[in-house]
N, C-alpha and C positions, 0 to 999 in steps of 0.2 A: 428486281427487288426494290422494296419503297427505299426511299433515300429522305433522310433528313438535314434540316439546317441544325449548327450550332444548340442557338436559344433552347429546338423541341428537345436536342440532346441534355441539356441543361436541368431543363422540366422536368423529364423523364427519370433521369440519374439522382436529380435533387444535388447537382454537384455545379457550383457558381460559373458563369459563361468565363469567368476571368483565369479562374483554377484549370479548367479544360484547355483554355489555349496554353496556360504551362506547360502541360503536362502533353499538349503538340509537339510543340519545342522542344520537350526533353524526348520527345521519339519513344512516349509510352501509347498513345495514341495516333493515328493518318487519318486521313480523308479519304474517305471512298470515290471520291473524284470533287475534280473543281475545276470552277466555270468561270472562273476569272482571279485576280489575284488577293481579293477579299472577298469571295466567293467558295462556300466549302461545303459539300454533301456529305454524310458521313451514314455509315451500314446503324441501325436500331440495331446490332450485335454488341457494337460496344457500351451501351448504357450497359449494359454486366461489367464489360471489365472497368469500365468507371468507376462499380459499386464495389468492386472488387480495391482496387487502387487507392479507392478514399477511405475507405474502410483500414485498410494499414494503415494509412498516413493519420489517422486520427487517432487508431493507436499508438501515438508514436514512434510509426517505424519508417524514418526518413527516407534510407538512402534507397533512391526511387530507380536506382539500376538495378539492384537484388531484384526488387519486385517488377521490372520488366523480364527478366530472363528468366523469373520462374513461372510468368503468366504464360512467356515465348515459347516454351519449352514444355510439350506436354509429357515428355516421357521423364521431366526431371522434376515436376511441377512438385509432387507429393513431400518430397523432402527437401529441396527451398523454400515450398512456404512454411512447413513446419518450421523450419531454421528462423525465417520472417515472421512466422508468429511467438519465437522463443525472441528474437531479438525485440518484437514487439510489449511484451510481456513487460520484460525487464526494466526498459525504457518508462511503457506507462508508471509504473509505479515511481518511479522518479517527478515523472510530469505532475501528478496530482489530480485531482479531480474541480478545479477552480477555474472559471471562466470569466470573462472582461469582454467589451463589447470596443469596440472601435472607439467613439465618443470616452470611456473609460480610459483606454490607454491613448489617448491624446490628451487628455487632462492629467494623465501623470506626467508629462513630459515628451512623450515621444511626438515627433509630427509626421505629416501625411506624405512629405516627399519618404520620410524613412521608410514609414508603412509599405510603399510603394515599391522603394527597393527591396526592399526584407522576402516583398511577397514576391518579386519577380524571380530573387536567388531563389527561392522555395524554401525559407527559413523561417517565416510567421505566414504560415495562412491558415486565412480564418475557415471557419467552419461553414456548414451550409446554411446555417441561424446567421452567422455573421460575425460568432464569436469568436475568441481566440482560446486555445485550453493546452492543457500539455507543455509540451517543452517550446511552442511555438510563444505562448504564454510568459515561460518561465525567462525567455530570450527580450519578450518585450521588456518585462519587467525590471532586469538587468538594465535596459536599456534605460530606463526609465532613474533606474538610483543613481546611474551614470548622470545622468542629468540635471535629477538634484544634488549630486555631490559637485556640481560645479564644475564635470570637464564636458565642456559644449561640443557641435557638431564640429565644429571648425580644428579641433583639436584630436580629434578620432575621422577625420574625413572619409568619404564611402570609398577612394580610392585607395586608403591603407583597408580598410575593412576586408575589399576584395582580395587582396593579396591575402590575408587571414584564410577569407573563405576557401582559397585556392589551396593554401598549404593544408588546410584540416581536410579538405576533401582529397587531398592526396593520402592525409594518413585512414581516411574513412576506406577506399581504395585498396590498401594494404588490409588491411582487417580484416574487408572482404574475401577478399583471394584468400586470407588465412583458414577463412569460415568455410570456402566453398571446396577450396583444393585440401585441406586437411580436415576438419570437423565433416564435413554435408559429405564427401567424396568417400571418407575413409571409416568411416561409423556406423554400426549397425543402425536399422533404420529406426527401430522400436527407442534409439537414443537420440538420433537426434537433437530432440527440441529439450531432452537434461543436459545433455553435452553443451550446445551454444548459448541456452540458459545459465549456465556456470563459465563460459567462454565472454559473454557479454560481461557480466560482470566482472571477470576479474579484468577485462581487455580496461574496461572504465577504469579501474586503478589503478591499472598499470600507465595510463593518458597522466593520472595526477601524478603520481612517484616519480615516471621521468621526465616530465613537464618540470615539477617544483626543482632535479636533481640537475637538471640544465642552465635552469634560468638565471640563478648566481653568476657561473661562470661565461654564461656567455652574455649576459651584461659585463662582467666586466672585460671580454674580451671587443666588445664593440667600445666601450669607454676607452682601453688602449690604443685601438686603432685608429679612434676620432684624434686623441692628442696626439700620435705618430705623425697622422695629417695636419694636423695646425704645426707641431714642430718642423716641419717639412717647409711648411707654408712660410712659419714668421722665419726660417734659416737663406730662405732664396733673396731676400732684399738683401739680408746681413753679407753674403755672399757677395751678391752682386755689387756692390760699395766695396767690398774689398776690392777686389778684382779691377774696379775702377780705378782705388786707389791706387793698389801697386803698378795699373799703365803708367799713370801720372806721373812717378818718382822720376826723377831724372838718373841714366844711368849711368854710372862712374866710370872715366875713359882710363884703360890700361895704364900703365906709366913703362 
């Protein structure tokens, strides 16, 4: 069977060489063999699932494990991607239909190291034009009033980001499972995609209600623990000078 490089795969898919090696790495795509260690042949089969793959992801339907186990899975395909396309649905409509080119969302603020990580997590990547649209868009943009409102890179560092990105993708995770073991597993088929349709949405509000219903108190539960530890702190010297002192006294001999 012919075998191709990368790049024809690229060509052919219309999907960026940069995007394909993502999407290596996330284990939605392999190599039909390799001949060295930058070296990769790949089957002309997957330029479908490419077209397949990018095609959700532009509808905004991120989370790129659903859409591996339902491409993986042919006898389960029909009602995961239904689910993937009800989850898609929802999502677009939030995104918008507005686009910004590279050059744009660098002139509002953001820069090329950011761009760089955003697209490696798989949180802004651009389109096959090179544009940004959707929620990929709507993350730069965010990013962007962050950085006219004056809290700079140094102050949101990508090493706290990543901890962010870790915890939402554990609750994306849960979701999942929710959708797949209860909604997709348990639901007549012809519902599906009104079931996880009305499932997405209320999942999103339910993100804000207990987000907004936590954040009070567990700010103020990290403000007590911070002072517990400085009181802790400024008590050890105060301490230690006592203790000094009372060696020092001299002790009073019996009579």
């Amino acid at each position: 069977m012919e075998l191709v490089r990368i790049g024809e795969l690229a060509r052919r898919s219309r999907v960026p060489v940069a995007t394909i090696k993502f999407y290596v790495r996330a284990g939605l795509i392999a190599p039909a063999r390799k001949t060295g260690q930058t070296m990769s042949w790949y089957s002309p089969k997957v330029v479908e699932r490419l077209k397949a793959i990018k095609e959700l992801q532009e509808r905004q339907f991120l989370p790129l494990d659903v859409i591996k186990q339902a491409l993986d899975r042919d006898e389960e395909a029909p009602d995961e991607l239904a689910a993937a396309e009800a989850i898609a649905g929802v999502l677009a409509k939030r995104g918008g239909r507005r686009s910004r080119t590279r050059d744009e969302v660098l002139a509002r603020g953001a820069s090329a190291i950011e761009l760089q990580w955003l697209a490696t997590a798989g949180l802004a990547v651009p389109g096959a034009d090179g544009a940004y649209r959707g929620d990929d868009l709507a993350l730069l943009s965010t990013l962007g009033a962050a950085r006219r409102a004056g809290i700079r890179a140094d102050m949101l560092p990508f090493d706290i980001m990543q901890a962010y990105l870790m915890a939402l993708h554990a609750l994306v995770e849960v979701e999942l499972r929710l959708f797949r073991d209860g909604v997709i597993r348990k639901a007549d088929r012809r519902d599906v995609a009104r079931l996880t349709t009305a499932a997405t949405k209320l999942s999103e509000r339910l993100v804000v209600i207990v987000r907004r219903k936590l954040l009070l108190p567990t700010l103020r539960q990290l403000i007590e623990e911070e002072l517990d530890v400085e009181d802790r702190t400024l008590r050890k010297p105060a301490d230690r000078v006592r203790g000094q002192h009372q060696r020092s006294r001299p002790r009073r001999r019996a009579r």
